[in-house]
C-alpha positions in Angstrom: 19.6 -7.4 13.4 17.0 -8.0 16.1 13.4 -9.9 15.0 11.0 -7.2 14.4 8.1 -7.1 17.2 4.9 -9.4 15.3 2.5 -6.4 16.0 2.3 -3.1 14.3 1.5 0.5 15.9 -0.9 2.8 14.9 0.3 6.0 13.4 -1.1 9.8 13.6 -2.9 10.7 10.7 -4.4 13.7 9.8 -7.2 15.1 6.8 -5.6 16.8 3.8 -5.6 20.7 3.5 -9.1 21.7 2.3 -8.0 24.6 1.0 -5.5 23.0 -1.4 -4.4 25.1 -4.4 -1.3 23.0 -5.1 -3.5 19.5 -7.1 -0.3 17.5 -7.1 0.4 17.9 -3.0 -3.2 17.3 -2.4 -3.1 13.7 -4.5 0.3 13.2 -2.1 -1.5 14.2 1.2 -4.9 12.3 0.4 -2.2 8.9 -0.5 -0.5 9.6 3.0 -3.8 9.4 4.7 -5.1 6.3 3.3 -1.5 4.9 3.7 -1.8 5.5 7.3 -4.9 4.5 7.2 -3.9 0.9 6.3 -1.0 1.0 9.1 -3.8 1.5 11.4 -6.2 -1.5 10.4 -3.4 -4.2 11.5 -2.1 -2.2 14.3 -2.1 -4.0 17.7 -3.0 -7.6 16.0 -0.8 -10.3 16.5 0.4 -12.1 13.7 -2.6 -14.9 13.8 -5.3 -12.3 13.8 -3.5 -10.1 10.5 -3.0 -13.7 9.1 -6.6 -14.6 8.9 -8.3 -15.3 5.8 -12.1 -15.3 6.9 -13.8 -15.2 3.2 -14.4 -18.6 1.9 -14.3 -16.6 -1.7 -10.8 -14.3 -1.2 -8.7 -17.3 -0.1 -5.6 -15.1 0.0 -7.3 -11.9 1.3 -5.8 -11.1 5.2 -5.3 -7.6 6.5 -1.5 -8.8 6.1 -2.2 -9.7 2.6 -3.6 -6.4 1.9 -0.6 -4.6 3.1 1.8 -6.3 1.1 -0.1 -6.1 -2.1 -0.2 -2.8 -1.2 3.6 -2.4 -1.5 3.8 -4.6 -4.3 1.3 -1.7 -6.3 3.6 1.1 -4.7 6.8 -0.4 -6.2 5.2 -1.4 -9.6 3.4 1.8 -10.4 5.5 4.7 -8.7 8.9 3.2 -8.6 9.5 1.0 -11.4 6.8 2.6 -14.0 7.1 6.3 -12.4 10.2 6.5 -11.5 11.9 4.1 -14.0 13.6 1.8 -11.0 15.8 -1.4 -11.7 14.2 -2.8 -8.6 12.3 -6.1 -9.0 8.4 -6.2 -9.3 7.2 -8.2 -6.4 4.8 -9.5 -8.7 5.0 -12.9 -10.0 3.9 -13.9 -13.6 2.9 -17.2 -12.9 1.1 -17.0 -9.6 -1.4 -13.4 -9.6 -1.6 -14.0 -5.9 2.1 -13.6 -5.1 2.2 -10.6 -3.5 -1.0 -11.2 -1.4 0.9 -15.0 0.1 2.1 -14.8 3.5 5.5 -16.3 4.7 6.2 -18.0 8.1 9.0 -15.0 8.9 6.0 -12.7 8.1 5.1 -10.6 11.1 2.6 -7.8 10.9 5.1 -5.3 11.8 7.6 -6.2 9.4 5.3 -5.9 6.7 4.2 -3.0 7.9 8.3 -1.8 7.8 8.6 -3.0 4.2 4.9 -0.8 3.2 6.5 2.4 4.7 10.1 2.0 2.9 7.7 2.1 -0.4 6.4 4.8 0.3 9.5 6.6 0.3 10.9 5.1 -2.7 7.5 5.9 -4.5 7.9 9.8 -3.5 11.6 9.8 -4.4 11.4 8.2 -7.5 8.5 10.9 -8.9 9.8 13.6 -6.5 10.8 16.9 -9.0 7.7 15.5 -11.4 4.9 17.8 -12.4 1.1 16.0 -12.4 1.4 16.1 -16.6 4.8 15.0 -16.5 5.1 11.7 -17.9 6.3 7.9 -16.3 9.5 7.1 -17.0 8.8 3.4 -18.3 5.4 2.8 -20.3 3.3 -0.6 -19.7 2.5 -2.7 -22.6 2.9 0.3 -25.2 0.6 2.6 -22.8 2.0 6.0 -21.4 0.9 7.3 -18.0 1.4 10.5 -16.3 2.2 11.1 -12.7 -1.5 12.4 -12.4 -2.7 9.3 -13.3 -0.3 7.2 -11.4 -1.2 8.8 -8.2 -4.5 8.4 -9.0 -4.4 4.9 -9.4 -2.4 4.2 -6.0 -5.0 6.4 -4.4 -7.6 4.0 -6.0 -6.4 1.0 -4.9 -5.6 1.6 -2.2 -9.0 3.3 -1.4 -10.6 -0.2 -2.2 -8.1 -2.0 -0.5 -8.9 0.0 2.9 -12.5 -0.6 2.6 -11.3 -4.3 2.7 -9.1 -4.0 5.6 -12.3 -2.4 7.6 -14.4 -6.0 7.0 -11.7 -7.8 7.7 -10.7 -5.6 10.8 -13.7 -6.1 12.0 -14.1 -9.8 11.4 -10.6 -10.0 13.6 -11.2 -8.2 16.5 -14.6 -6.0 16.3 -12.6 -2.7 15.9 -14.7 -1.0 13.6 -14.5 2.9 12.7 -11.9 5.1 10.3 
């Protein structure tokens, strides 16, 4: 299998319908863009510049870092809790930061590869689910519906882009959506 290239390309993104009628495929579509959204903020850095962790207080927090505790809430919350998945968290219990350490075979492209192949195992593993339909698997006694699961990815990752665009910018200058 050949190395995967240490820098990601951007991807085409596009707003959601605003006309939606369907709430469900309007949670999906608003997901997709921020997904993209993150793609984009590592696109075209080389692996030093998605690697960097500029803030003294987030020791851990790099664009890279981001994106795989990105997948790490994907596979948790839509796959494993949604969709009821024997796949492994790739959370840790005794280290909180697992998911946000980088590895030396890391590459911003490859993790970049492994945040896309969540996001089709997130929207198979709910796929057929209404919004009010509930998870498959509850979390410490508490049910969730796919509503609020796909509200809470949103969420996150939401926040998560908002980090990316500091840190973005701290990298390189790039600044902007």
């Amino acid at each position: 299998m050949p190395k995967a290239s240490p820098v990601a390309g951007s991807l085409e993104r596009s707003w959601p319908s605003t006309c939606a009628d369907d709430e469900l495929r309007l949670q999906w579509e608003f997901l997709s863009f921020l997904r993209i959204t993150v793609v984009n903020k590592i696109a075209g850095l080389g692996t030093g510049q998605a690697a960097a962790t500029p803030l003294p207080t987030s020791p851990f927090m790099s664009l890279a870092g981001v994106v795989k505790h990105l997948t790490a809430v994907e596979r948790f919350w839509m796959s494993i809790v949604g969709g009821g998945s024997d796949l492994p968290s790739l959370w840790e219990e005794g280290d909180v930061n697992a998911d946000w350490h980088l590895h030396g075979s890391d590459t911003p492209a490859g993790i970049v590869a492994a945040y896309r192949a969540e996001w089709s195992r997130s929207e198979q593993a709910l796929a057929g689910k209404a919004a009010g339909d509930r998870a498959t698997r509850s979390v410490g006694g508490e049910e969730y519906t796919v509503r609020w699961l796909l509200g809470h990815v949103i969420q996150e990752t939401a926040r998560h882009v908002g980090h990316m665009d500091l840190l973005r910018e701290m990298a390189d200058g790039a600044r902007g959506e």
